[in-house]
N, C-alpha and C positions, 0 to 999 in steps of 0.2 A: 173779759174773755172767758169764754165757757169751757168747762173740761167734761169729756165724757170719757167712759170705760166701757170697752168692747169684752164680752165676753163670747170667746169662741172658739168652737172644737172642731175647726177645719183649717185646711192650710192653704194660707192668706195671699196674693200675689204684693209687692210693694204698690202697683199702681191703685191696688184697693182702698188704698187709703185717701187718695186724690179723691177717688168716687166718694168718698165718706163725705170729706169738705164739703164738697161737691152739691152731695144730696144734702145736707146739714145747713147747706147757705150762708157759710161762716169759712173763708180759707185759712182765719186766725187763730180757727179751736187744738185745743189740748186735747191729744188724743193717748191713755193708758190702753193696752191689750194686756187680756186675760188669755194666754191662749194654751191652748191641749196641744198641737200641733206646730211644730214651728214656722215659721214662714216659707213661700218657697224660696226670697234671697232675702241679703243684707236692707234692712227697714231703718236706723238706725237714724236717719236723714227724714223719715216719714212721719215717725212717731214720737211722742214724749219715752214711753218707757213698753218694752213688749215683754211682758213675765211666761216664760215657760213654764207651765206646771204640770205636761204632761210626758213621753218619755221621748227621745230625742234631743240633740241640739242644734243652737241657733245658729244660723249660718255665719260662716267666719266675714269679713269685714274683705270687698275685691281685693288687689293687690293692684296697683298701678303700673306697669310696664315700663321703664325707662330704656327711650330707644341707645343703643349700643353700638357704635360705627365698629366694622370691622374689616381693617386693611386685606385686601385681595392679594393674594400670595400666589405665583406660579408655581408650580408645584408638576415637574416632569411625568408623565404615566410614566410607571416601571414596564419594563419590555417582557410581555407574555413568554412565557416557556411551554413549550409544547409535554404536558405529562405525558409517560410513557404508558401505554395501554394496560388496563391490567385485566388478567385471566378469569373471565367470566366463569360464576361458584358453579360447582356441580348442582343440576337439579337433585332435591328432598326427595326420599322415596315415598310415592304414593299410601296413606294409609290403607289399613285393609280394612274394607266394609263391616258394619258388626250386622255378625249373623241375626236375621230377622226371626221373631219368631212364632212358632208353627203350631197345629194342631190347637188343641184345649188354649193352650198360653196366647197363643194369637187370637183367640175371643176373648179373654178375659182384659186384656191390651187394649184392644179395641174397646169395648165397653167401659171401661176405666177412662179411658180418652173422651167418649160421648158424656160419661158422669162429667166431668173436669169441664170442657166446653158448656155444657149448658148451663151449669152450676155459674159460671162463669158471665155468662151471656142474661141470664137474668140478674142477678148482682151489679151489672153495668146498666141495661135498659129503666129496671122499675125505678129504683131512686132516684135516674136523670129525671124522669118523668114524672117522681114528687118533688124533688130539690126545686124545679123551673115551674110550678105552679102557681099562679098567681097567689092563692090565699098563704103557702106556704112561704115564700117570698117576704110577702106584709107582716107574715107575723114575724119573723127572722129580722125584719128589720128593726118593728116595732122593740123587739127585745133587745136586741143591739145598741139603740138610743135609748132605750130604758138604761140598760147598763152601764152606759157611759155618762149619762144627766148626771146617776147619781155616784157614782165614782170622781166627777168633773168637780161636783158640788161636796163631795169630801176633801179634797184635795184643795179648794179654795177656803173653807173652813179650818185647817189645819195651817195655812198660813197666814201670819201676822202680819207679812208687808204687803199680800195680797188684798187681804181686809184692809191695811191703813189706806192704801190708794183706791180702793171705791170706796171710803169713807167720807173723800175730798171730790167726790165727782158730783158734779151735777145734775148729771144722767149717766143711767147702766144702760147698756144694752146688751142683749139677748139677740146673737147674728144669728143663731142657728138652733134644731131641734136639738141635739143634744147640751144646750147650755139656756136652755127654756128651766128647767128644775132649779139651778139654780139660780135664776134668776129672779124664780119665784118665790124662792126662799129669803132672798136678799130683801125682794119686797116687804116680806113681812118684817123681817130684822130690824129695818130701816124703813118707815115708813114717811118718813120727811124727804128721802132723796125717790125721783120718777126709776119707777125701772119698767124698761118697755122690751117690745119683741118688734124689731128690724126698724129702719133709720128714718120713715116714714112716721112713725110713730112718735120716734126722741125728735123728728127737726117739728112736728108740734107742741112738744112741751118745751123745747127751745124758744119757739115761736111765743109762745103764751108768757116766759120768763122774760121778754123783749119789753112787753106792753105795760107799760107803768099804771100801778095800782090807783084806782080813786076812790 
């Protein structure tokens, strides 16, 4: 029976794992997760072992509902009482308007107000209009996955049970861009075990490990 290690910085649904087998052509494989992100529910039933190493936690374990019979009790309605009306509050007095103001003061008001609004109104327009740029966009993202590869790949580094468990795996996998770094890193580490990017990949060195040597 083959084991692989998932490594990945997205959050995982439990059906994903079916699709692993699945794609993999093995319903008997050993499956480790390396993951940044915790699952979206309880996997617990899906996988060998799923390691959190990034910030979050795993989801707690359903609870099972034990249905609970409960005896029907008559229970009389109490007999309404008419409450006695009560003395509607005096109306608030009206504040008094603040005096508007006039002459020299009421241009400088005004123009303070056109400063304010425009000042205002370009500060909201231009940046939408860089922020949703395409090229601004790509790079934002690009940097985002840069910074998470190699955050993903210090953090798998710094653990020892994370290293012990894709030490024993057969195949790593790399699900996603941000766990592409390390997984290339892993490669070099360990150059006796396959590490690949996405399950296309590992179900042909799977395939290749099938075929008996001549």
């Amino acid at each position: 029976m083959s084991n692989v290690v998932l490594l990945s910085t997205r959050k995982l649904p439990p059906t994903y794992f079916d699709q692993v087998r699945e794609d993999l052509g093995d319903q008997n494989i050993t499956i480790d997760v390396v993951g940044w992100v915790a699952p979206s529910a309880w996997v617990a039933d899906k996988v060998n072992t799923f390691t959190l190493i990034g910030p979050g936690r795993m989801p707690a374990e359903p609870v099972v509902e034990e249905e609970v019979e409960v005896a029907e009790v008559e229970v009389a309605a109490p007999v309404a009482e008419e409450p006695a009306p009560k003395p509607e509050p005096a109306p608030a007095p009206a504040a008094a308007p603040k005096p508007r103001p006039t002459g020299a003061k009421r241009v400088v008001k005004a123009i303070e107000w056109r400063a304010r609004k425009a000042k205002k109104v370009a500060g909201r327009m231009l940046p939408k209009a860089i922020k949703t740029s395409a090229p601004v966009k790509f790079l934002r993202g690009q940097r985002a996955t840069s910074d998470l590869g190699k955050t993903y790949w210090e953090r798998v580094l710094s653990r020892r049970d994370v290293l012990s468990t894709i030490d024993q795996a057969d195949v790593v996998i790399a699900l996603d861009a941000g766990a592409i770094w390390a997984g290339w890193n892993l490669g070099q580490r360990k150059a006796s075990t396959p590490v690949v990017l996405g399950l296309p990949a590992a179900r042909r060195e799977l395939d290749m490990m099938k075929v008996p040597s001549t």
